[in-house]
C-alpha positions as CSV (number, residue, x, y, z in Angstrom):
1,X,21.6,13.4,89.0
2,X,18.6,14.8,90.8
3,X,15.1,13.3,90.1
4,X,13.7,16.4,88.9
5,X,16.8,16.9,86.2
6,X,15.7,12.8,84.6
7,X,11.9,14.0,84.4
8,X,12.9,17.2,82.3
9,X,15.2,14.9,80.1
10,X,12.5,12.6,79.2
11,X,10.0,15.0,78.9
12,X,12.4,17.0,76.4
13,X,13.2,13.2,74.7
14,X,9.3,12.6,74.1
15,X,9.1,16.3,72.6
16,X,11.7,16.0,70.6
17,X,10.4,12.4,69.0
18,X,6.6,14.0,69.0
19,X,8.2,16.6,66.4
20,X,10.1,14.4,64.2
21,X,7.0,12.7,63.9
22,X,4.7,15.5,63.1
23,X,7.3,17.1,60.5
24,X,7.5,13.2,58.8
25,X,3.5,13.9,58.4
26,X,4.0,17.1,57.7
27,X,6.0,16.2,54.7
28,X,4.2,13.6,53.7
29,X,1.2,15.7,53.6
30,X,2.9,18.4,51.8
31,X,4.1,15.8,49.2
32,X,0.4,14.8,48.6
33,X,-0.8,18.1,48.1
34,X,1.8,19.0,46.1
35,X,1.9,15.8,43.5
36,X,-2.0,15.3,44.5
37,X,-1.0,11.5,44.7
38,X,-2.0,9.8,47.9
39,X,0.8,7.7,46.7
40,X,4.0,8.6,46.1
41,X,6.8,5.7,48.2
42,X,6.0,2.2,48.5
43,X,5.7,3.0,52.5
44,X,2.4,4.9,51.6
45,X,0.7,2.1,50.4
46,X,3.2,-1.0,49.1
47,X,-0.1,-3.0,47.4
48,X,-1.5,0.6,46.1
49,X,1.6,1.1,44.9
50,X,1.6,-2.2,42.7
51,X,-1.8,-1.8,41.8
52,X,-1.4,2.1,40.7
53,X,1.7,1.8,38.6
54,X,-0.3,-0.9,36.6
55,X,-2.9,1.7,36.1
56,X,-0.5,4.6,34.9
57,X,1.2,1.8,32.4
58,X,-2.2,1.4,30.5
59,X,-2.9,5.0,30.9
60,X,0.0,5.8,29.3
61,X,-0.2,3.2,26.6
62,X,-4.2,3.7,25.8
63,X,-2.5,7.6,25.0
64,X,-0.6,6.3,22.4
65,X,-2.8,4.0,21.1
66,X,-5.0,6.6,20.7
67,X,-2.5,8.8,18.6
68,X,-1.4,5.7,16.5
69,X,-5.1,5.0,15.2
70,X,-5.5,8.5,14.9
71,X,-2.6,8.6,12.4
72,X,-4.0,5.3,11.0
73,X,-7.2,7.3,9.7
74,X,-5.1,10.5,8.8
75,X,-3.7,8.1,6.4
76,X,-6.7,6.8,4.8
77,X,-8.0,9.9,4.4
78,X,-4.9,11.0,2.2
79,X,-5.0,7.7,0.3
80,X,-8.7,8.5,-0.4
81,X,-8.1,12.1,-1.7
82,X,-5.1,10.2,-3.7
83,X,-7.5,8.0,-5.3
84,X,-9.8,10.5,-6.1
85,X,-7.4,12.4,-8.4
86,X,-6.9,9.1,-9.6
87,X,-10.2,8.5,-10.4
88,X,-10.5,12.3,-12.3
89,X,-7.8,11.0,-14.8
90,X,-9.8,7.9,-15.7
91,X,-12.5,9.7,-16.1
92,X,-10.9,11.5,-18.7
93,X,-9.0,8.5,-20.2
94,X,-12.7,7.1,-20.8
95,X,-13.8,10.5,-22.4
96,X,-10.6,10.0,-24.9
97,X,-11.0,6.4,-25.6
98,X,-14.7,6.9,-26.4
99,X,-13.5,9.8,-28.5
100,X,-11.3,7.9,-30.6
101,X,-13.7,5.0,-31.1
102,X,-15.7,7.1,-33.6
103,X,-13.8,5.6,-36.7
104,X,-16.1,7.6,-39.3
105,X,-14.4,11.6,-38.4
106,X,-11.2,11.3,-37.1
107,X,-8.1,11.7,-38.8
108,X,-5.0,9.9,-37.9
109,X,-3.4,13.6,-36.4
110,X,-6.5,13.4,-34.4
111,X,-5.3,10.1,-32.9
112,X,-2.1,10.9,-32.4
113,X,-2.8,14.0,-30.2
114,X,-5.0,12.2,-28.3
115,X,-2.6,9.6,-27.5
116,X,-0.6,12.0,-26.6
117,X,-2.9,13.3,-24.2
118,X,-3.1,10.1,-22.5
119,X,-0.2,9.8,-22.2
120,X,0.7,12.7,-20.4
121,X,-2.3,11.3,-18.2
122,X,-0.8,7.9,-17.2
123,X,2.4,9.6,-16.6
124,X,0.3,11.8,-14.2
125,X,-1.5,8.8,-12.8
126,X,1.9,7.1,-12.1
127,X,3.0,10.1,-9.9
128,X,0.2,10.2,-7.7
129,X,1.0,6.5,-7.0
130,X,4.5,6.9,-6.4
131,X,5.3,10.5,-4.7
132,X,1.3,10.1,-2.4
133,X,3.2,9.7,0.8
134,X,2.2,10.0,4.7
135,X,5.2,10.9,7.1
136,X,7.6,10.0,4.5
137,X,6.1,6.7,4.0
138,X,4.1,5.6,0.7
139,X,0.7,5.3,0.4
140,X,0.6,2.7,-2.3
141,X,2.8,0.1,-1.9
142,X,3.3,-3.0,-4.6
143,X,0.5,-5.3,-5.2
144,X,-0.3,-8.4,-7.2
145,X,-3.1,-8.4,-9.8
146,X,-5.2,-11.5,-10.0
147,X,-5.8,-13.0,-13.7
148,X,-8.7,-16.0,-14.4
149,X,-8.0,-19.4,-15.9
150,X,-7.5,-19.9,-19.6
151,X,-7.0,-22.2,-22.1
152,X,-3.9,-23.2,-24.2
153,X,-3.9,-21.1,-27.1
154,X,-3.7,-18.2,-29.1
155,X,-6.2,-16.0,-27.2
156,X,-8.1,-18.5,-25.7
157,X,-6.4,-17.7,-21.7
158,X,-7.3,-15.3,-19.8
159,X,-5.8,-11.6,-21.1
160,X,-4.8,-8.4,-19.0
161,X,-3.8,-5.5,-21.2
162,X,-1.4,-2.7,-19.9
163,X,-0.3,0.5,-21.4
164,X,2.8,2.2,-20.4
165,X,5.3,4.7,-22.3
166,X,8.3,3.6,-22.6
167,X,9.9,5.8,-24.6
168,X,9.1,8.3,-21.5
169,X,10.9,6.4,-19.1
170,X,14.0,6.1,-21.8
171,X,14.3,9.6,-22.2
172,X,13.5,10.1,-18.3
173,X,16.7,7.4,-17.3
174,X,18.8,7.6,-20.3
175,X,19.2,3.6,-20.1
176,X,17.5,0.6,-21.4
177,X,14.0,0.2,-19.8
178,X,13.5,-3.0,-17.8
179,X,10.2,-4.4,-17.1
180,X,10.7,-7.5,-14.8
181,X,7.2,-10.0,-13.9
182,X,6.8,-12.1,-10.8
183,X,4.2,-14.5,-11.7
184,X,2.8,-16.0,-8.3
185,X,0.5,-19.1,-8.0
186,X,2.0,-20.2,-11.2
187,X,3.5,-23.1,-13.0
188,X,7.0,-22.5,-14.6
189,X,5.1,-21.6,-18.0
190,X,1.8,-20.0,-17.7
191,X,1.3,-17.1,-17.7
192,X,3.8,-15.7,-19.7
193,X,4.1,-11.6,-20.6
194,X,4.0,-10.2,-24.2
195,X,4.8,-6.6,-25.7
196,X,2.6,-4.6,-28.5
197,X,4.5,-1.9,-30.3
198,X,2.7,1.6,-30.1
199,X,1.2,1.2,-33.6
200,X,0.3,-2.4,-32.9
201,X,2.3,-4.2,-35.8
202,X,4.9,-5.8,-33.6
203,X,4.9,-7.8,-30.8
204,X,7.5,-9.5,-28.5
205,X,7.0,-12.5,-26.0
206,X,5.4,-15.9,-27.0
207,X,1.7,-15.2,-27.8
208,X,2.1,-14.2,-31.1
209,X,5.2,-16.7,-31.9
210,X,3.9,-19.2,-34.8
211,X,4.2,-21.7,-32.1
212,X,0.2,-20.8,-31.2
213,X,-2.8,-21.3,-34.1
214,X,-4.3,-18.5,-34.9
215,X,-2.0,-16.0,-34.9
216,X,-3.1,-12.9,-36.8
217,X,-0.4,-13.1,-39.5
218,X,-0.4,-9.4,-40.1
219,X,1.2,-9.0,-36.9
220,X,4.9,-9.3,-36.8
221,X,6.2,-12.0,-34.4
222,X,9.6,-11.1,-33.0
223,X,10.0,-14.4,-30.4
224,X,11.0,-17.6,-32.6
225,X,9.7,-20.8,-32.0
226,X,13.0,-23.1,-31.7
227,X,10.1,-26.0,-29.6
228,X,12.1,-25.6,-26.8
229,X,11.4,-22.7,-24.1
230,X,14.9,-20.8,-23.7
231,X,16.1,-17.5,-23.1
232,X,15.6,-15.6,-26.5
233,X,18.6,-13.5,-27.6
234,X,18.7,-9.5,-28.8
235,X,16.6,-8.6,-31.7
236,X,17.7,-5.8,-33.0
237,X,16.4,-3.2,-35.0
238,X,16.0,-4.2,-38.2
239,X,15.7,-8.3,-37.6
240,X,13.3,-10.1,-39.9
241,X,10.5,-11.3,-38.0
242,X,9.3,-15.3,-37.7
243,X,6.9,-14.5,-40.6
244,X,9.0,-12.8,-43.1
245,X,6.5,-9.8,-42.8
246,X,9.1,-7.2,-42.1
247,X,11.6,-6.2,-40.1
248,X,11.9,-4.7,-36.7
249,X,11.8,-1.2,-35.9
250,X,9.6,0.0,-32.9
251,X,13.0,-0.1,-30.8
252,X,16.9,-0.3,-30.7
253,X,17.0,-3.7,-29.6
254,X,14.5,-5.9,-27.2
255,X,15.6,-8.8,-24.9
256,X,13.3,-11.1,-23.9
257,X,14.6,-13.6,-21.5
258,X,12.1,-16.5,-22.8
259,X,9.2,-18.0,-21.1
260,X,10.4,-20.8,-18.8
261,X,12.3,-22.3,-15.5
262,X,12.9,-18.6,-13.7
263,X,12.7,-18.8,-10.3
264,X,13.3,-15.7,-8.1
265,X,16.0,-15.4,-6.0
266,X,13.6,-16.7,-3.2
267,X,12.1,-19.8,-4.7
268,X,8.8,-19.1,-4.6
269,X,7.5,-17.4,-7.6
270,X,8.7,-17.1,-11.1
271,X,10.3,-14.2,-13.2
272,X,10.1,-12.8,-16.9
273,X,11.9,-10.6,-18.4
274,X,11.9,-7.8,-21.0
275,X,14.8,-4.8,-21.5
276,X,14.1,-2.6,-24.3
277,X,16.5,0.0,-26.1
278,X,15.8,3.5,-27.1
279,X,11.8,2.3,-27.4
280,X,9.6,4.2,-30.0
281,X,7.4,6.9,-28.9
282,X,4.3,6.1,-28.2
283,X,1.8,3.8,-25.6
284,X,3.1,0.4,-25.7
285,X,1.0,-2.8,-24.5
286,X,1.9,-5.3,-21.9
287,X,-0.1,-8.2,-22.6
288,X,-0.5,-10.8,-19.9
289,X,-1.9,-14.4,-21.1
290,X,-2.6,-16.8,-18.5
291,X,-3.4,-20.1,-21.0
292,X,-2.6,-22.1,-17.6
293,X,-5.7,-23.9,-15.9
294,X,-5.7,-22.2,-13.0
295,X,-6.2,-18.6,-12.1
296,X,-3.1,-16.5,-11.0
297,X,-1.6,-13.4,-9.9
298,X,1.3,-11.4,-11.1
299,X,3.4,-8.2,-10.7
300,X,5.2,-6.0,-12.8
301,X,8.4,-3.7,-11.7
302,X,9.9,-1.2,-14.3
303,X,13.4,-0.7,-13.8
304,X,13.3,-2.5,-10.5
305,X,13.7,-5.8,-9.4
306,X,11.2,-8.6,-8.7
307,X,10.1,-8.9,-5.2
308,X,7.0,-10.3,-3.5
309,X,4.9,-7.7,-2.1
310,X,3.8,-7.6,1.8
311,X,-0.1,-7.4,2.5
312,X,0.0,-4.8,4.4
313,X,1.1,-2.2,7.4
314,X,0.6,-3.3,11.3
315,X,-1.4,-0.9,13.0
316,X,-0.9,-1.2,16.9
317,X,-5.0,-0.2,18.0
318,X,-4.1,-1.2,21.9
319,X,-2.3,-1.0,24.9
320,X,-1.2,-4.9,24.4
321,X,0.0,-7.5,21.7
322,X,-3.3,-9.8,21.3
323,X,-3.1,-10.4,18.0
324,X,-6.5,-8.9,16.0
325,X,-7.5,-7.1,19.3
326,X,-5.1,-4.9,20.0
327,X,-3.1,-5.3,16.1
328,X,-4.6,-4.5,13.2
329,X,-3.4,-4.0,9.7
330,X,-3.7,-1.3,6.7
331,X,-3.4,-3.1,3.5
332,X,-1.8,-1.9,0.6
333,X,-1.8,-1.6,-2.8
334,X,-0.8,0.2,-6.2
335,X,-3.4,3.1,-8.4
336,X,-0.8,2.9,-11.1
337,X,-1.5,1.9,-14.8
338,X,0.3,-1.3,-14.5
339,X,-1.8,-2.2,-11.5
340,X,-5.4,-0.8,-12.4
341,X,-4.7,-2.5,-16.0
342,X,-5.0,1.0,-18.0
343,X,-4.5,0.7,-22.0
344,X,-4.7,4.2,-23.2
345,X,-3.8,3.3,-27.3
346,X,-5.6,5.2,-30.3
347,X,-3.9,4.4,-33.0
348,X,-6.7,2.6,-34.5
349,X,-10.5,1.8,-33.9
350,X,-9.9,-1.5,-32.6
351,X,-7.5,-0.9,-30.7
352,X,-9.6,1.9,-28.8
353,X,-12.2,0.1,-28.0
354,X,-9.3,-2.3,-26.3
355,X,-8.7,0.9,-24.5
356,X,-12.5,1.8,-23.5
357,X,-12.7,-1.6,-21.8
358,X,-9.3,-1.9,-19.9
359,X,-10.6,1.9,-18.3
360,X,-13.7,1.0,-17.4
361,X,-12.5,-1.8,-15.6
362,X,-9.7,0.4,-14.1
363,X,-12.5,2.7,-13.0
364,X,-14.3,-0.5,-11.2
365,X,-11.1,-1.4,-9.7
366,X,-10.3,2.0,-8.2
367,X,-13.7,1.9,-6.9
368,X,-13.6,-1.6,-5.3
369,X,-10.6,-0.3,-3.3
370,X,-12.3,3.1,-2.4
371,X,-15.3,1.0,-0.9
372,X,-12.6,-1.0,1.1
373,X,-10.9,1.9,2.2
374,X,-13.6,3.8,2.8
375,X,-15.2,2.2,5.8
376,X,-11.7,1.5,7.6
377,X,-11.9,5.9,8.6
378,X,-15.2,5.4,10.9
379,X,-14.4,1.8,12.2
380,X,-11.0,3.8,13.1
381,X,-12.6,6.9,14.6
382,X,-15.1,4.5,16.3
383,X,-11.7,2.8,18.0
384,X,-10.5,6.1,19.0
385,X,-13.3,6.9,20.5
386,X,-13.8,4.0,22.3
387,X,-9.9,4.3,23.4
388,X,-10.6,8.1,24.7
389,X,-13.6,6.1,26.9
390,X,-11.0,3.8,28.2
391,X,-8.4,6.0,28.8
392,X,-10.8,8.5,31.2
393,X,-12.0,5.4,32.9
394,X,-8.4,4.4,33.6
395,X,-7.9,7.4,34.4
396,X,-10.8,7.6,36.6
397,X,-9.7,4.8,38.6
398,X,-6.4,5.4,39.0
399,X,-7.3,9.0,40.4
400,X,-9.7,6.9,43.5
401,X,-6.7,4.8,44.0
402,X,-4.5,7.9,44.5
403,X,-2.5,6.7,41.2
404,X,-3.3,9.5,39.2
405,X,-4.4,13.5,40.2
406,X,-8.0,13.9,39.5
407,X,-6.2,16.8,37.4
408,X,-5.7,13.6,34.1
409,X,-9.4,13.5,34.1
410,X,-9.8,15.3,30.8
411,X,-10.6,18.6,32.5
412,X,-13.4,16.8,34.6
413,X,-13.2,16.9,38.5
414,X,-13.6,13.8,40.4
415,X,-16.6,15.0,41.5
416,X,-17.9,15.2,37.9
417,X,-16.7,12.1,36.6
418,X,-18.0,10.4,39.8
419,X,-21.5,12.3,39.0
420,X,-20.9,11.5,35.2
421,X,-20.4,7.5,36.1
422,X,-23.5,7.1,38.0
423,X,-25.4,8.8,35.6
424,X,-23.9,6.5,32.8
């Protein structure tokens, strides 16, 4: 082989590698035009890499903690507007019950329509408590309510008043209507529940048994006092009561499972019970007597098993898991009668004014939770503000790195932000 052939061959050789090369940049600059990343391959920059991958994680989850807070405060706000429809029906309950506490011009067909009214009202109430719901998920979710420390005796513990219609929920089901209580924070015998009839002359549970002084005798007692505290059989309609008054008609039958050892399923609270048959019409009255020494809280479930309720919903607020940073929580609770403590009866004076003061405390409850509530939007939208700001400084950053394209800058170009950053 001549020398002049072995130059050509090496000259071709270096050529030949001096374009492999320049079409390797050549890609490699296309590819960064084209994803505007400076890098795209750990060969590019193997530490960058690292260190830009980290960036696009938090980008990416800042994004989502943004759209979970938003949600968050989307939720409030419908809870709110809940409330608020809540709030128009008390209203109205309070104009009723002061209505029927004029005892001087209204006739008892007067107080019956009203009643009526009111009841329609609760039942209206209820809805708006049970169907409110956000992405198929409830709004109001069970709650406890919290009753003082009392005394032992008739009327001397602490008292809650409820009104519900049970004859609705009869007719609604076609079965026996169950009201089942959780007491929590309780010994096994205080407090214990109690039902009113809708006209107010019979009553079921312990409070009104001859066991407790005082009892207003014109009352009729339908829970006997055998001195020890065990499950009560089935009165039935027509049953003489424990005062030889009269005999029982406000229902078919009523079981009341006694006030005593019932511990849930769980262990850790106790149960009462109450199923009633084919009810009489009307707005009966839960009456909750606390006589224990100690304040409590209880629940009540119709037609549903006792359970005990959850504080609240986790809200994730940030890219991480550090608990009360980047975790927060939406609490929840009920706007229903049994919860806000509505009593809605006008059979009689007396019994109104009952009614005028469970509503007005209703009202205040409502209103205590709107306050809470209320202030949860703007911290919220402060957060997601705050998360936007974090997410276009990640962003920022990642796009000097060559993570990100100066194009995830919100519409800014790196030139502007850069301006925008110095000016901040």
């Amino acid at each position: 082989m001549s020398i002049v052939s072995l130059i050509n061959n090496d000259i071709a050789n270096k050529a030949n590698n001096y374009g492999r090369l320049n079409g390797i940049g050549m890609q490699n600059a296309t590819l960064r035009l084209s994803s505007a990343l400076f890098i795209n391959r750990g060969a590019d920059d193997p530490s960058g890499l690292g260190i830009g991958k980290g960036m696009a994680s938090r980008i990416r989850g800042l994004r989502t903690a943004s759209a979970n807070l938003q949600d968050a405060v989307n939720f409030l706000r419908l809870r709110d507007a809940a409330m608020q429809e809540v709030n128009d029906i008390l209203l109205r309950l309070k104009e009723l019950s002061v209505r029927a506490s004029n005892e001087a011009t209204l006739t008892h067909s007067d107080r019956k329509k009203m009643t009526s009214e009111a009841s329609s009202l609760i039942q209206a109430l209820d809805q708006i408590n049970m169907e409110t719901k956000f992405n198929e998920l409830k709004v109001f979710g069970p709650s406890v309510t919290e009753i003082g420390a009392g005394n032992f005796g008739f009327y001397q513990g602490a008292i809650k008043t409820v009104s519900i219609d049970l004859k609705a929920i009869y007719d609604r089901t076609g079965q026996p209507v169950t009201l089942n209580f959780a007491w929590f924070e309780a010994g096994a015998e205080f407090p214990d529940a109690n039902l009113l009839s809708p006209d107010g002359t019979e009553a079921f549970g312990w409070l009104y048994c001859p066991f407790n002084f005082g009892v207003p005798g014109a009352v009729e007692s339908y829970a006997s006092n055998d001195g020890v505290f065990m499950p009560q059989p089935v009165v039935n309609n027509g049953a003489p009561d424990a005062f030889g008054i009269g005999t029982m008609d406000s229902a078919a039958s009523v079981k009341y499972d006694g006030w005593g050892q019932h511990l849930s399923a769980t262990g850790d609270y106790y149960t009462e019970q109450f199923v009633i048959d084919n009810p009489a019409e009307g707005l009966w009255t839960i009456i909750v007597d606390n006589e224990g020494p100690t304040a409590s809280s209880f629940a009540i479930f119709v037609n549903k098993p006792t359970e005990k309720p959850v504080e609240g919903r986790n809200v994730q607020l940030g890219p991480q898991s550090i608990k009360d940073v980047d975790t927060g929580e939406i609490g929840l609770f009920e706007v229903d009668s049994i919860a806000l403590g509505v009593t809605a009866n006008f059979s009689n004076t007396s019994l109104a004014h009952n009614s005028l003061e469970s509503i007005s405390g209703a009202i205040d409850t409502l209103n205590t939770r709107r306050a809470e509530d209320g202030a949860r939007p703007e911290l919220m939208g402060a957060l997601v503000h705050d998360l936007n700001r974090a997410l276009e400084d990640a962003a920022f950053s990642a796009a000097v790195t060559g993570a990100q394209p100066p194009a995830a800058l919100s519409g800014a170009t790196l030139e502007q932000r850069v301006a925008a950053n110095r000016a901040a």
